[in-house]
GUBA-415802 format. One record per atom (N, C-alpha, C): residue number from 1; x, y, z. Coordinates in steps of 0.1 Angstrom, whole numbers, always signed. Atoms other than C-alpha are relative to their C-alpha. Example, Ala and Ser with C-alpha at 12.3 -4.5 7.8 and 13.67 -1.06 7.14 Angstrom:
# GUBA-415802
{site 1,{+9,-12,+0}}
{site 1,{+123,-45,+78}}
{site 1,{+9,+12,+0}}
{site 2,{-9,-11,+0}}
{site 2,{+137,-11,+71}}
{site 2,{-8,+11,+8}}
This chain:
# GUBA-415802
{site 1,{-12,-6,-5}}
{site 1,{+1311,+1840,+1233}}
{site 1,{-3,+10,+11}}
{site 2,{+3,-13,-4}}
{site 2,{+1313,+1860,+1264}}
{site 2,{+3,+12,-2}}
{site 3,{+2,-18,+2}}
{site 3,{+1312,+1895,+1265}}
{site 3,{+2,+5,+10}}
{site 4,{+6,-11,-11}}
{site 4,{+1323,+1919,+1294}}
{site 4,{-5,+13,-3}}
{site 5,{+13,-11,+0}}
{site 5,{+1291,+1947,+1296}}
{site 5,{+5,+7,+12}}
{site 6,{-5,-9,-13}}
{site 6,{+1298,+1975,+1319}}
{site 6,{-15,+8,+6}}
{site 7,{+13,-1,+0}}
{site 7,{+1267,+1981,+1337}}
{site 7,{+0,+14,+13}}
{site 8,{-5,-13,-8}}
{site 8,{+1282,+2012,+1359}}
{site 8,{+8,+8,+11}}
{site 9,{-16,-4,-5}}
{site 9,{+1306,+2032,+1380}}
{site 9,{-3,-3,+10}}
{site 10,{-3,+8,-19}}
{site 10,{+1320,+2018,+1414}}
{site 10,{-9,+11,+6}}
{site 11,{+12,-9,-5}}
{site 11,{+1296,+2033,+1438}}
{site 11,{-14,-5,+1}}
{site 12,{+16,+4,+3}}
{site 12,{+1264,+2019,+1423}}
{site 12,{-6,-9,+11}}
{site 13,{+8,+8,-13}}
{site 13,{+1259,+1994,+1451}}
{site 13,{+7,+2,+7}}
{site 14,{-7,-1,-10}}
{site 14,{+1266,+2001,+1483}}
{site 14,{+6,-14,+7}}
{site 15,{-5,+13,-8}}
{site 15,{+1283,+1975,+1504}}
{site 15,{-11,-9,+8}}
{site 16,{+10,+5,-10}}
{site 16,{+1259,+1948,+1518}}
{site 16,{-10,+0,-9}}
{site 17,{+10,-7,+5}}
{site 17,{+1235,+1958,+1493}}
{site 17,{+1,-9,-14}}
{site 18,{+1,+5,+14}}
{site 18,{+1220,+1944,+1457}}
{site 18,{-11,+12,-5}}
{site 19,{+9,-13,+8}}
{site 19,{+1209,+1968,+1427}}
{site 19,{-2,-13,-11}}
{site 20,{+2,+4,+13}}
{site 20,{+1192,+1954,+1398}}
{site 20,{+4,+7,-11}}
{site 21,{-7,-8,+14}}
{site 21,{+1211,+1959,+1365}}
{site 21,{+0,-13,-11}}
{site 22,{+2,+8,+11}}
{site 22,{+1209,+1946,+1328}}
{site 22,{+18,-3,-10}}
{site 23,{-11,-1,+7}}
{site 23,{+1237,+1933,+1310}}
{site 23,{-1,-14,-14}}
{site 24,{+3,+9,+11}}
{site 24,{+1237,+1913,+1276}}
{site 24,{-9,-8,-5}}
{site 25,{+13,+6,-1}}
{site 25,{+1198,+1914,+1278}}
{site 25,{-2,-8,+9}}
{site 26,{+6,+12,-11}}
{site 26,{+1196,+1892,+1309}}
{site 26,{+1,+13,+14}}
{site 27,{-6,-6,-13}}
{site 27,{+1188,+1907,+1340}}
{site 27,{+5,-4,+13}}
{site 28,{-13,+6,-9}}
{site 28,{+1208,+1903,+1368}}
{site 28,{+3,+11,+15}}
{site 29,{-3,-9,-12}}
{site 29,{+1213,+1911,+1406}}
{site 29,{+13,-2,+4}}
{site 30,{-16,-5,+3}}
{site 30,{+1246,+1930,+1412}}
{site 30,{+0,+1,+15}}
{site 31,{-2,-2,-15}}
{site 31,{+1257,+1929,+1449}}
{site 31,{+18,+4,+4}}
{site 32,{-11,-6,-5}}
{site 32,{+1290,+1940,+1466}}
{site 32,{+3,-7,+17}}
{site 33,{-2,+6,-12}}
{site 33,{+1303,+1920,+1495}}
{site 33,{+12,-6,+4}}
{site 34,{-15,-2,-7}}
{site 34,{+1333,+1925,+1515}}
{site 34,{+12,+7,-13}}
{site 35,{-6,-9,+11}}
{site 35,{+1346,+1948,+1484}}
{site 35,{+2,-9,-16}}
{site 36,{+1,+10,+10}}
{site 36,{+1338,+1921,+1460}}
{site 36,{-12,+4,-9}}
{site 37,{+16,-2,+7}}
{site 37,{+1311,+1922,+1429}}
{site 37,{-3,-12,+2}}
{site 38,{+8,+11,+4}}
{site 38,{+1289,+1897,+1425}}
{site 38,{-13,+2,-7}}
{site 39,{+10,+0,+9}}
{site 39,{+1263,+1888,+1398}}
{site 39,{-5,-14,-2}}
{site 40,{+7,+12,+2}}
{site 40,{+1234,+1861,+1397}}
{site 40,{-12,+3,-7}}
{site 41,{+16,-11,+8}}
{site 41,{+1203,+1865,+1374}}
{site 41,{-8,+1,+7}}
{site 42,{+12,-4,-12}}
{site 42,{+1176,+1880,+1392}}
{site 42,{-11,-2,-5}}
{site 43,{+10,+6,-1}}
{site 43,{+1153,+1856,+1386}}
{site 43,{-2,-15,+9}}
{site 44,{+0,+15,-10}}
{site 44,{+1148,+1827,+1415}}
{site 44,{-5,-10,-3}}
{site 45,{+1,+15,+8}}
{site 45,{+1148,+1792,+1402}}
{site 45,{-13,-7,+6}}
{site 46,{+9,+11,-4}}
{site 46,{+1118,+1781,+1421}}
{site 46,{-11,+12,-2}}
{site 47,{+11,-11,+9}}
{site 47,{+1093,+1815,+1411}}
{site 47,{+0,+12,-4}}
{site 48,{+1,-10,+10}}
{site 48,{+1087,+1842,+1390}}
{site 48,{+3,+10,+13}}
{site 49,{-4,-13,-8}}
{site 49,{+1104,+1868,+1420}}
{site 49,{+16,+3,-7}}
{site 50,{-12,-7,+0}}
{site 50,{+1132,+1890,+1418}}
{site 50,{+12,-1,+10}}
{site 51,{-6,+2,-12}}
{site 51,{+1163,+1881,+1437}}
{site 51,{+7,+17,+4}}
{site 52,{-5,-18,-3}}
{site 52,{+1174,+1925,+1436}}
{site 52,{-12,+1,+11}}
{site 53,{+7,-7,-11}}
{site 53,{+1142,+1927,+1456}}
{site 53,{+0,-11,+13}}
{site 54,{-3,+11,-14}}
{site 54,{+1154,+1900,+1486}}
{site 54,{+6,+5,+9}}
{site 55,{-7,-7,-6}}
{site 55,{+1173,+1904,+1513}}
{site 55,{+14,-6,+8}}
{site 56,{-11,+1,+0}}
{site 56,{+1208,+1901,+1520}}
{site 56,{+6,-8,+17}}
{site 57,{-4,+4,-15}}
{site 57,{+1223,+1878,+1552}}
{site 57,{+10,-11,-3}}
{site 58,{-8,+10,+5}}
{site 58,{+1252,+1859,+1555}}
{site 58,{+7,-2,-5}}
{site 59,{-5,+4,+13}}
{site 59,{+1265,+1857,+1522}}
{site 59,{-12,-6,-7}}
{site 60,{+14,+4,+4}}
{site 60,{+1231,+1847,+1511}}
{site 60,{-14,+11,-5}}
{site 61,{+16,-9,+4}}
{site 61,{+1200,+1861,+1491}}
{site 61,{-11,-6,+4}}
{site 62,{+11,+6,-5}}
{site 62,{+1169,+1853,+1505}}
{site 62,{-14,+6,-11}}
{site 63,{+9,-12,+7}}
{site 63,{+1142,+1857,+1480}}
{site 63,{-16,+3,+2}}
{site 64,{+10,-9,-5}}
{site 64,{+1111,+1880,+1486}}
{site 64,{-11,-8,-3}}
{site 65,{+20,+5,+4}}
{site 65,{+1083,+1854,+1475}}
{site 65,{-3,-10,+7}}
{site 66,{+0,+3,-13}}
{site 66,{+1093,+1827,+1493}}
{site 66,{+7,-7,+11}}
{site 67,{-7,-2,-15}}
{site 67,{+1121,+1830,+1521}}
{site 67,{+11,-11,-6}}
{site 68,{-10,+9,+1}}
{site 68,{+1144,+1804,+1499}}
{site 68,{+9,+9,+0}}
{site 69,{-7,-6,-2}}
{site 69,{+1178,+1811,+1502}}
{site 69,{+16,-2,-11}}
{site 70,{-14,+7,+6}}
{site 70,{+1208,+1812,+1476}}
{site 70,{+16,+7,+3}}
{site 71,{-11,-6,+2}}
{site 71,{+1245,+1814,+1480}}
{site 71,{+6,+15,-12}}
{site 72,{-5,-13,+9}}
{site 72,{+1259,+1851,+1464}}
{site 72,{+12,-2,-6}}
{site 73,{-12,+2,+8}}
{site 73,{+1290,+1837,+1456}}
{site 73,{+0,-11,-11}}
{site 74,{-2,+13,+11}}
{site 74,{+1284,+1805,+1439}}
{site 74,{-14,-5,-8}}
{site 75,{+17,+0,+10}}
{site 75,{+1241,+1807,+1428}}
{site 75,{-5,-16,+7}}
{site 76,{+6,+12,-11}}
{site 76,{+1240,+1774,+1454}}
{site 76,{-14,+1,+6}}
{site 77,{+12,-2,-5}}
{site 77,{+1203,+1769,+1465}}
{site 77,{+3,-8,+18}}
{site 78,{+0,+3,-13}}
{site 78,{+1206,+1769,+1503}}
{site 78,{-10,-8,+12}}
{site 79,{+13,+10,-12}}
{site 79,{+1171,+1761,+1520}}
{site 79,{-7,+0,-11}}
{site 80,{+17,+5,+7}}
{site 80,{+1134,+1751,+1508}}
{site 80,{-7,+14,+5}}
{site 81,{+4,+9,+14}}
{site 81,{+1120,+1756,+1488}}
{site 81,{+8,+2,-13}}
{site 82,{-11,-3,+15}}
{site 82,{+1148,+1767,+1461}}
{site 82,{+5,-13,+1}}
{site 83,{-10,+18,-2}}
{site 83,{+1164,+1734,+1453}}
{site 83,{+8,-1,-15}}
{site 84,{-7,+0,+13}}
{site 84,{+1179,+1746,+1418}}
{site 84,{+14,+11,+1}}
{site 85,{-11,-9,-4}}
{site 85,{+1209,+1768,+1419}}
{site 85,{-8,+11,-11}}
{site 86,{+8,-5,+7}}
{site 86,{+1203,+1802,+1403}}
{site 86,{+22,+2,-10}}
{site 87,{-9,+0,+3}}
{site 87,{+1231,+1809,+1380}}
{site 87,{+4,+15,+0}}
{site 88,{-12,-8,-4}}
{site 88,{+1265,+1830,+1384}}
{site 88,{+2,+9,-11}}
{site 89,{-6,-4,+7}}
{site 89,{+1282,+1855,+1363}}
{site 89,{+11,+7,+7}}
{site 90,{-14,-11,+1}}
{site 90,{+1316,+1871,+1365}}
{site 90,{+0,+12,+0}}
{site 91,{+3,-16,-1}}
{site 91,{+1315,+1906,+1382}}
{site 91,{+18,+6,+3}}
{site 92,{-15,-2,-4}}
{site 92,{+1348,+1927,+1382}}
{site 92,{+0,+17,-1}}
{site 93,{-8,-16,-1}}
{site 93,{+1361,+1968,+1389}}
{site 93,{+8,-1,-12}}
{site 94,{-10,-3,+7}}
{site 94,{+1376,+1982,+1360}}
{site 94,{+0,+9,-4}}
{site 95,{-4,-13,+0}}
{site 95,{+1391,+2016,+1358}}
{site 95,{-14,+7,+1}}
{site 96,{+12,-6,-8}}
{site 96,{+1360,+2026,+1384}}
{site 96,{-11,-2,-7}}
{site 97,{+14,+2,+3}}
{site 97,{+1335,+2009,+1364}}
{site 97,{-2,-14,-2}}
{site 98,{+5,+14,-9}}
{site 98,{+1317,+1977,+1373}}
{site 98,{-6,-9,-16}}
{site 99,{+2,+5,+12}}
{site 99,{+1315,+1951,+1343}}
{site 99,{-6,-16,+7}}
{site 100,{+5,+13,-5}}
{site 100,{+1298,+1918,+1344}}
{site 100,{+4,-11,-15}}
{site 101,{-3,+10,+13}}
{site 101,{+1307,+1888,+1315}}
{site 101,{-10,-8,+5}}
{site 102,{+8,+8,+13}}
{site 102,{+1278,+1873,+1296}}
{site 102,{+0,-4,-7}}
């Protein structure tokens, strides 16, 4: 059963930007784009990197180990060498504080 976990107050990421945050034991990169949350686990389907430590273009995370690229909205694997999607969760504002469902 999901669960929305509140992983902290509006604010925490700035616009354009990904923070790493934990919610229901999984971790997970929390981004903000175009006044939107979004949450994917921040771990990249093709190796042991962090998608919180990547870098943001597009609509796209690009991750730091090596240069694959996935959609922020939907965990779509965009170039090579990612070819797995990474998976999505449900990010949402509520009364100024930022919840994710796990």
């Amino acid at each position: 059963m999901a669960i929305w976990h509140d992983v902290g107050a509006e604010g925490l990421v700035p616009e354009g930007e990904v923070v790493a945050v934990e919610a229901g034991g999984k971790p997970l990169a929390l981004f903000l784009l175009e006044g939107a949350y979004y949450a994917v686990h921040d771990l990249c389907t093709h190796g042991a990197a962090q998608l919180s430590d990547g870098w943001i273009e597009d609509g796209c995370v690009e991750c730091p180990l090596h240069q694959g690229k996935f959609c922020i909205k939907t965990g779509e694997a965009m170039t090579a060498p990612v070819s797995e999607p990474v998976e999505t969760f449900e990010a949402r504002l509520a009364d100024g504080r930022i919840e994710i469902l796990v």
